[in-house]
C-alpha positions in Angstrom: 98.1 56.7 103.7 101.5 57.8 102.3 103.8 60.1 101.3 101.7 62.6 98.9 98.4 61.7 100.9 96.2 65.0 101.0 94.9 65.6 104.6 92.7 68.4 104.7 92.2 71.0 107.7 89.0 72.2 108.3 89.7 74.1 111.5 89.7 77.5 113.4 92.7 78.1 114.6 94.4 76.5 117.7 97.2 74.0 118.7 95.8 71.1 116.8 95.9 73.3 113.0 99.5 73.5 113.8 99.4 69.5 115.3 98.1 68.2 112.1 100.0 70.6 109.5 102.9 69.1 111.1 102.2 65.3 111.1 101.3 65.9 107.3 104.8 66.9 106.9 106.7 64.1 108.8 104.6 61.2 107.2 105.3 63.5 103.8 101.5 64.2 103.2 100.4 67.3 101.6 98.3 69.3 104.4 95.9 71.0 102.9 93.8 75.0 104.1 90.2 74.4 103.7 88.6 77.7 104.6 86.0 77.6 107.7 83.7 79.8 105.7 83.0 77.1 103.2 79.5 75.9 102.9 78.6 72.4 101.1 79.5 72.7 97.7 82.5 74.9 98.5 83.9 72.4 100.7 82.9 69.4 98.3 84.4 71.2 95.7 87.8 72.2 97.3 88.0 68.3 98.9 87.2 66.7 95.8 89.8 68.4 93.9 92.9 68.1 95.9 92.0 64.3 96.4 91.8 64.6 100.2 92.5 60.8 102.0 91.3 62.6 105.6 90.1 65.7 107.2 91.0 67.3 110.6 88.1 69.0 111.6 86.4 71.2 114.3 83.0 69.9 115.6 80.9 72.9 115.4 81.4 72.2 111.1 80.5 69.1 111.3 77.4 69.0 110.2 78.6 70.5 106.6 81.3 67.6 106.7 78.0 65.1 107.4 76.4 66.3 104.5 79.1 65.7 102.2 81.4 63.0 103.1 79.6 60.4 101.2 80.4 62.2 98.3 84.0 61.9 98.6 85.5 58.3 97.6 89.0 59.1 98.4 88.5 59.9 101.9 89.4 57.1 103.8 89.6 59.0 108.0 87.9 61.6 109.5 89.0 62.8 113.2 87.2 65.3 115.1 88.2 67.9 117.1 85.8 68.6 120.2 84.8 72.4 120.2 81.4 71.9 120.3 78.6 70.4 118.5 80.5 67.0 118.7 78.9 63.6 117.0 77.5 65.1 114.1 79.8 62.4 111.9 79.1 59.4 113.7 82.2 57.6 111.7 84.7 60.2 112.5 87.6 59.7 115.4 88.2 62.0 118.5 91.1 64.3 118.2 92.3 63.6 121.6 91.6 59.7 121.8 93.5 59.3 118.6 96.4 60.9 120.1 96.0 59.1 123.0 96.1 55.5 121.8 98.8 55.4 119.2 102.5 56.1 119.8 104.5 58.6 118.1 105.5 57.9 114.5 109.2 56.8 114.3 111.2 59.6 112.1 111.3 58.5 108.5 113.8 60.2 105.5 111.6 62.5 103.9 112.6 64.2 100.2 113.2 67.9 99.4 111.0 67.0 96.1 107.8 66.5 98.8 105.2 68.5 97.5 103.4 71.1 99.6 99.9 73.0 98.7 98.3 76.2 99.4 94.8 76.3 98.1 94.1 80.1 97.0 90.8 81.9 97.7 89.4 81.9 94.6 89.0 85.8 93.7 89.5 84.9 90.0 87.2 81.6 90.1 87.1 78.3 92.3 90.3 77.8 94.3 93.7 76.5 93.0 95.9 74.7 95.1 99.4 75.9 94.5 102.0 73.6 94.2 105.9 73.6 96.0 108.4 71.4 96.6 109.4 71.6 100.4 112.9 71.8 99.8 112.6 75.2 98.0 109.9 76.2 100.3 112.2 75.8 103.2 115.1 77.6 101.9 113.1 80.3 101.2 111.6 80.6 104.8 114.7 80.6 106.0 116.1 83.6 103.3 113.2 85.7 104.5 113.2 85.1 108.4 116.3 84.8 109.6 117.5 87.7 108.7 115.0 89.3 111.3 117.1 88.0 113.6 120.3 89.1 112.3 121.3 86.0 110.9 122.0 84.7 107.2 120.0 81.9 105.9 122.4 78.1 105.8 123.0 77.0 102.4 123.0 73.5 103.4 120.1 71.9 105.3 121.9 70.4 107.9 123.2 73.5 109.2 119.8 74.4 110.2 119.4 72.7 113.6 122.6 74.0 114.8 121.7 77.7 113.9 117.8 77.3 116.0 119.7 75.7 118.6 122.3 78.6 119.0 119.6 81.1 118.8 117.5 79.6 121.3 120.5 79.3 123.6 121.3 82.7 123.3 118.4 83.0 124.6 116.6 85.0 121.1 114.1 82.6 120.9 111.1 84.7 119.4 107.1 84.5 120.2 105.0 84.5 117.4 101.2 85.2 117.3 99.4 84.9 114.4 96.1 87.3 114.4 95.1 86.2 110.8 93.7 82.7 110.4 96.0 79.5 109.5 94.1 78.4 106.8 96.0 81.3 104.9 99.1 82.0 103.8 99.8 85.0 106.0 98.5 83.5 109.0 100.2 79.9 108.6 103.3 81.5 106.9 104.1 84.4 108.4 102.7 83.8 111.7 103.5 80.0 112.5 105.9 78.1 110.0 108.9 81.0 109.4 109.1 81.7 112.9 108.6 78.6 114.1 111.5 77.6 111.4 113.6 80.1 113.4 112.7 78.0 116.5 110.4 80.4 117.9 106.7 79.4 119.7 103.3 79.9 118.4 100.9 81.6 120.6 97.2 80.7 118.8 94.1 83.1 119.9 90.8 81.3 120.4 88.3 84.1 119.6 86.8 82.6 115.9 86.8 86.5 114.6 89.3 89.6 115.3 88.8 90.6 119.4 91.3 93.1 119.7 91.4 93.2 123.2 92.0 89.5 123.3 95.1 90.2 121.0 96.7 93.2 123.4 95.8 90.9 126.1 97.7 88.1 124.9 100.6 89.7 124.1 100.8 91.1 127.1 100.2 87.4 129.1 102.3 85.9 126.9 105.1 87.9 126.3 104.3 88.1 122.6 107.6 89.3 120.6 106.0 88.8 117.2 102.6 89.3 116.0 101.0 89.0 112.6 98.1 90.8 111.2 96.7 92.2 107.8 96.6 95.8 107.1 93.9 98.5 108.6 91.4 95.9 108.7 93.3 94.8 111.8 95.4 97.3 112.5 92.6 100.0 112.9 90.7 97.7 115.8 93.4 97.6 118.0 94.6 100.8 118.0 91.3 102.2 119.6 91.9 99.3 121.8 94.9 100.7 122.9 93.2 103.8 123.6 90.5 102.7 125.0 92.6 100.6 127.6 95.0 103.8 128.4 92.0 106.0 128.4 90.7 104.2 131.4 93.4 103.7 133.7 94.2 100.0 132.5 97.1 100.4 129.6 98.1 97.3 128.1 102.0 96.5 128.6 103.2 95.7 125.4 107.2 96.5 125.8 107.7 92.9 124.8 106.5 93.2 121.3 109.5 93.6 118.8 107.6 93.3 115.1 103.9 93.4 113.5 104.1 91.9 110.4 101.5 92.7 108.0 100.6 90.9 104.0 97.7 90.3 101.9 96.1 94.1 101.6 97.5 97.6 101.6 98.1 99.1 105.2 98.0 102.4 104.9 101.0 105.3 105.8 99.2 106.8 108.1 97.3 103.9 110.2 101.3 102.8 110.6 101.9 105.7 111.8 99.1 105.6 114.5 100.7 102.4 115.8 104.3 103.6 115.8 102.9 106.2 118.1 101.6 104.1 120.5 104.1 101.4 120.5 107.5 103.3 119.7 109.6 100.5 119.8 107.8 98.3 117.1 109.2 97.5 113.6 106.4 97.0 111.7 106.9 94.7 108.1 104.7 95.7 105.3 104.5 92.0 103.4 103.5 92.1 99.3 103.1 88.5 98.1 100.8 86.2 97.7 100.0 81.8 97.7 101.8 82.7 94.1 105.3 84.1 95.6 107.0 87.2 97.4 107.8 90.8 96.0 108.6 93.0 98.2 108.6 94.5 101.5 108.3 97.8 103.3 110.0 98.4 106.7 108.7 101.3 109.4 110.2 101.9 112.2 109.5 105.2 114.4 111.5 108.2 113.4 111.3 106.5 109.6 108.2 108.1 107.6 106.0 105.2 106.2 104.6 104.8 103.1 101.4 103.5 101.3 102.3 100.7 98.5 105.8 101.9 98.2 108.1 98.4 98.6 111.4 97.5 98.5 111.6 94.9 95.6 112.9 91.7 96.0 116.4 91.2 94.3 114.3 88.6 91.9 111.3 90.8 91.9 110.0 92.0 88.2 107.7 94.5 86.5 107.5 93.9 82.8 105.1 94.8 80.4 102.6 93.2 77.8 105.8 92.3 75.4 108.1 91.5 77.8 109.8 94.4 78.3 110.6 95.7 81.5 109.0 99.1 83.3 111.2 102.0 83.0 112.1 103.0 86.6 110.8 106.3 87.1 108.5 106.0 84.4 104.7 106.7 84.3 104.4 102.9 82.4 102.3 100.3 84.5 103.1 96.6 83.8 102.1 93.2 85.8 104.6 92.3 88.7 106.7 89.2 88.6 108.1 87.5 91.2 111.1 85.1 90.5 113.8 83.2 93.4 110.8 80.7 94.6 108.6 80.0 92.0 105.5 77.6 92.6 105.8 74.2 90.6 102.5 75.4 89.2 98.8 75.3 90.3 97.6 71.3 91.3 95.3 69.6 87.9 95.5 72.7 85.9 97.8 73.0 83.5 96.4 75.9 81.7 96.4 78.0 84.3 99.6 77.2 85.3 101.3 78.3 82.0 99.9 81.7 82.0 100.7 82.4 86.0 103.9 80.9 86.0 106.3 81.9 82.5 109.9 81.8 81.4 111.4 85.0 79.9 114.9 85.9 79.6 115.6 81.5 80.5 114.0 82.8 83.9 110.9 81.2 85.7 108.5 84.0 87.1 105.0 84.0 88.9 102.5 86.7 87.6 99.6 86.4 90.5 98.2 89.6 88.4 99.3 92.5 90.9 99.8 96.0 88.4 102.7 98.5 89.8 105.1 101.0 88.4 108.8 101.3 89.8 109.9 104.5 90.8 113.3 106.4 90.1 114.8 104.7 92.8 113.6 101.0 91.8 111.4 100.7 94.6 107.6 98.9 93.3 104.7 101.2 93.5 101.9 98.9 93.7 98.7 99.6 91.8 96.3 96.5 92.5 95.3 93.9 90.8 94.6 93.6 87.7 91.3 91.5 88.0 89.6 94.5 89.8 90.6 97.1 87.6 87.7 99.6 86.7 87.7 100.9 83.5 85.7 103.8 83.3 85.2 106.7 80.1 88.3 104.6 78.8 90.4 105.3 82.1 92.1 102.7 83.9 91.5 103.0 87.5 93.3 100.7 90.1 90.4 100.3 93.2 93.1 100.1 95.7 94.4 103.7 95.2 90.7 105.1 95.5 90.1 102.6 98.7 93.1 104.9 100.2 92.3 108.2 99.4 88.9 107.3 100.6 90.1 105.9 104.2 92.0 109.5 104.6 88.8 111.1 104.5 87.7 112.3 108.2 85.5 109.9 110.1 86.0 107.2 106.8 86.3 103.7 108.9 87.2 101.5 106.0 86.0 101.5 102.2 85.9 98.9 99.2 85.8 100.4 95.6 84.0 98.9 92.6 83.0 99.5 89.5 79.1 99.3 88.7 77.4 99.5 85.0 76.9 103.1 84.0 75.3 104.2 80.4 78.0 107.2 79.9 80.8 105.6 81.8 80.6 101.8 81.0 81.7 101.3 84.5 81.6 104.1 87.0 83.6 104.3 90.4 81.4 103.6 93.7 82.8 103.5 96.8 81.3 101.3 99.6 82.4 102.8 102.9 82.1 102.4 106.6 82.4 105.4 109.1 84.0 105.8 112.8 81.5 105.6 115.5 79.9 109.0 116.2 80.9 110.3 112.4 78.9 112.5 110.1 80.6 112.4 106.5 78.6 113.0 103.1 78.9 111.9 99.6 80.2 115.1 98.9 82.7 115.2 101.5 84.1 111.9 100.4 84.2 112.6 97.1 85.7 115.9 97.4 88.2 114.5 99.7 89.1 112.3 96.7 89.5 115.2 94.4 92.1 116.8 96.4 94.7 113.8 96.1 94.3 112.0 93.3 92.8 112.9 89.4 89.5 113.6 89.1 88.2 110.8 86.7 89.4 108.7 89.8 87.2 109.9 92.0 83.4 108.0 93.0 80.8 108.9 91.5 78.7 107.1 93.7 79.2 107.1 98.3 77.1 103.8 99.7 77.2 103.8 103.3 77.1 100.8 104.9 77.4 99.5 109.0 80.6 97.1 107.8 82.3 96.7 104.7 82.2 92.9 103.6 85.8 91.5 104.6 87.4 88.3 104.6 87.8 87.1 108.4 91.4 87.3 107.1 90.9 90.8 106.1 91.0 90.7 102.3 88.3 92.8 100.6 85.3 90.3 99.6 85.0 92.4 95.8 81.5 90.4 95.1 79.8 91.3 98.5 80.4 95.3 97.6 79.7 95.1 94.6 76.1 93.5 95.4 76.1 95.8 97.9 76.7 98.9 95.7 73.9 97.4 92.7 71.2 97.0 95.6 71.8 100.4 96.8 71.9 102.2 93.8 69.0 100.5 92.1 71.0 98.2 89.4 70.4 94.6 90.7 72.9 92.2 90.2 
């Protein structure tokens, strides 16, 4: 294997995601994020495509990678890491004897034109790996995180080294711990390669699902100065952690913890709000981006009143509409955001795809990953959702994401998913699926009511299903299929 060889990871997180990630860099190989929630055909599908050469994988999966290896020609090493479950691929090698019995790779000149992929979820169909070249990758990582540290981005590579070692010396080396797993963007992003870019450590967890006490825990142990998360799905948990631990005599010291950075759903005003009262120091980063490119971002700091979906826009940050045209700031007009500066070289064996995500207007190249928004008076985005999901309902267009909200502000409201379900007068009508607070009594009515009073109401459900959990990502990201199946069982619809 060679420069451009695939080598995918299908692993929990740990030291040896971050292990392999990197030595797919320094032989210039394309790592590539196989989610650990992939059955057979899923991970067949997502192997075969990106032309994986080897796989890095966790033990307890191994009997899926058993059942499919023999299907993939190209795949030429497997090695095995030991959690468990170990010698279910009888051909694969041992993480730790591989290490063991081969020296360290001498350092080879690699090319800013090396291509990097992040393979997408798949919300709008089978996953798409995105396509980079590392040299604009790295740039970009550096414009967006060393400014946290008070420091402008080099404009020449080789100044890069110097700057990580003065930080480090100065003793501002950061700790990062990413809470959201590696094989996505805002876990392996965010939480691992732009701070580690910025010279700071990684600190991985080893629960395989969200174990909030684990995470206050850790930061306390490890003197955690950076932590990554995404949205209420996260945030929410660990708050009543928080109390929990203060309520009984044991509060968690987290004085060392500096920022929570949160991307890939909405985190709500008031859930930021809950944090910054509990931690009063924190800055907490509100993220909006996605595998397809960076928008925006929304900084809260105690004293400084948060906001839902409100975002600073990046300086190369769009919204134009169907002909081109840009939204009027301070307009009512909703138009598709477009993210410029870093675009993606396009998505990997799909060209057609490609040229409607990632177009030219004006002589410049944006990325359209199909978010909907308005810009208010003062330019800042108002993000609306995304355009996949939209409901359309009595001819109304309704953005899920802005019910989901007014739904979660609802007393005793855990967390809630909105879809839209077949309805003979509506064509589609709005049915939340929601979750409540342990202990909490909340009707349909009171949910719906509690709608009413902040937003129209055509926007409001017309249909409550309760359920124990709403179906989540284990990154947090709403799982739009699950509810929805959900909602048709409950309601009577089928599928």
């Amino acid at each position: 294997m060679g420069p451009d060889s695939k080598i995918g990871l299908f692993l929990y997180n740990g030291n040896e995601y971050l292990e392999a990630h990197y030595a797919a860099f320094k032989m210039r190989g394309v790592p590539i994020n196989v989610n650990y929630r992939y059955m057979d055909e899923e991970l067949w599908y997502l192997l075969d495509n990106s032309d994986a050469e080897a796989l890095v994988f966790h033990s307890s999966l191994g009997d899926r990678v058993e059942r499919v290896r023999e299907r993939l020609p190209k795949l030429k090493l497997l090695i095995e890491v030991d959690d468990g479950g170990a010698g279910q691929v009888p051909v694969a090698r041992r993480y730790e004897e591989a290490l063991a019995s081969n020296v360290p790779m001498p350092r080879i000149t690699r090319s800013e034109s090396d291509i990097y992929m992040m393979y997408t979820g798949g919300t709008t169909g089978m996953p798409k790996g995105v396509m980079y070249d590392m040299g604009s990758l790295t740039q970009s990582f550096a414009q967006l995180g060393l400014p946290m540290l008070g420091l402008a981005a080099p404009t020449e590579a080789t100044d890069m080294a110097p700057l990580v070692k003065g930080i480090i010396d100065a003793g501002g080396g950061l700790i990062s711990m990413p809470c959201a797993p590696l094989m996505h963007g805002t876990g392996v992003w965010l939480g691992a390669m732009i701070p580690q870019l910025g010279g700071a450590a990684v600190v991985t967890l080893q629960s395989r699902s969200l174990d909030p006490d684990e995470v206050l825990r850790t930061v306390q142990n490890e003197s955690v100065t950076n932590m990554t998360i995404v949205g209420d799905a996260f945030a929410k948990p660990i708050i009543r952690a928080i109390d929990a631990a203060a309520a009984a005599g044991t509060p968690y010291d987290l004085s060392q913890l500096k920022m929570i950075v949160s991307s890939g759903v909405m985190w709500t005003a008031e859930v930021k709000e809950q944090l910054l009262d509990r931690i009063e120091h924190v800055i907490l980063v509100d993220a909006i981006g996605s595998s397809e490119g960076s928008m925006g971002s929304s900084i809260s700091m105690k004293g400084v009143p948060p906001s839902t979906a409100k975002f600073t826009q990046s300086p190369t940050t769009k919204v134009f509409m169907d002909d081109g045209s840009e939204v009027t700031p301070g307009s009512d007009q909703v138009g598709m955001v477009a993210a410029g500066g870093m675009v993606p070289l396009g998505y990997f064996k799909d060209q057609e795809k490609s040229a409607r995500t990632f177009r030219t207007i004006g002589g410049l190249r944006y990325s359209f990953p199909g978010d909907m928004a308005m810009v208010a008076a003062d330019g800042s985005l108002i993000l609306l959702g995304r355009g996949s999901q939209v409901i359309n309902s009595g001819g109304e267009k309704i953005f899920p994401e802005e019910v989901e909200e007014a739904v979660k502000r609802v007393a005793g409201v855990q967390d809630c998913l909105v879809v839209g379900v077949a309805d003979e007068k509506f064509g589609q009508a709005v049915t939340a699926v929601a979750s409540l607070a342990d202990g909490a009594t909340v009707t349909e009515a009171d949910v719906i009511a509690g709608v009413k009073h902040d937003l129209a109401a055509f926007k409001a459900p017309k249909r409550v299903v309760f359920v124990a959990q709403v179906p989540r990502a284990p990154n947090g990201k709403a799982d739009y299929g699950t509810t929805k199946q959900l909602a048709n069982d409950a309601l009577g619809l089928g599928h």
